[in-house]
C-alpha positions as CSV (number, residue, x, y, z in Angstrom):
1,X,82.6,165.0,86.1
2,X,81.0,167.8,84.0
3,X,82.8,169.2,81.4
4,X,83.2,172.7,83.5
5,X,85.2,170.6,86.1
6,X,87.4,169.4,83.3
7,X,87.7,172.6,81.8
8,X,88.8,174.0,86.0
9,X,91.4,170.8,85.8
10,X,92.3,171.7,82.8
11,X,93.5,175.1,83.5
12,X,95.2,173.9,86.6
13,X,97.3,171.8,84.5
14,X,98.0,174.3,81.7
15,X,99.1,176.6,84.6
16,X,101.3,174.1,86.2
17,X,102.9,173.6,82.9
18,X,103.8,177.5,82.4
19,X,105.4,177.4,85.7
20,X,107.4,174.9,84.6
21,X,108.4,176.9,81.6
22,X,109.6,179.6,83.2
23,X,111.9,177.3,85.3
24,X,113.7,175.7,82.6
25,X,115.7,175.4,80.0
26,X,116.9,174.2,76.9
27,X,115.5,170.6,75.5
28,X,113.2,170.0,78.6
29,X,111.5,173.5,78.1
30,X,110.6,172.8,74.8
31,X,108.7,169.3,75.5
32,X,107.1,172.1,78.4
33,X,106.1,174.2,75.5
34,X,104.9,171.3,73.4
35,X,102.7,170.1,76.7
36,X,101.4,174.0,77.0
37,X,100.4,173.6,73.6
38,X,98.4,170.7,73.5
39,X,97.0,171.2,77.1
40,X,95.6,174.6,75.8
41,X,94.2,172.5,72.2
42,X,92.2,170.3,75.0
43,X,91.1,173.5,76.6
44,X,89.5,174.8,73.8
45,X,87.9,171.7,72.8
46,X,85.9,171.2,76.0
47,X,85.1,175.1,75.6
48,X,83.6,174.6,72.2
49,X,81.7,171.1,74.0
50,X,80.6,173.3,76.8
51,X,78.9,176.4,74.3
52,X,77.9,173.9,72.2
53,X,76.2,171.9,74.4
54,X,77.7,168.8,72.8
């Protein structure tokens, strides 16, 4: 798997996640938001691996 397939799963997930957030609340929303958060952090790092050719 290439890093642009990640980066498609990636997203998939992150967009799963929001969904998620808008369907909750309270306690469980926030570990949502805390997922959202770090699934955007990996994201980024396979878009800086995929520019940088790393």
């Amino acid at each position: 798997m290439n890093h642009h397939e990640e980066l498609r799963i990636l997203r998939q997930r992150r967009r799963q996640i929001a969904a998620g957030i808008r369907n909750t609340t309270g306690h469980q929303r926030a570990s949502l938001v805390a997922s959202y958060e770090a699934a955007m952090r990996a994201e980024n790092r396979h878009r800086i691996a995929i520019e940088f050719d790393l």
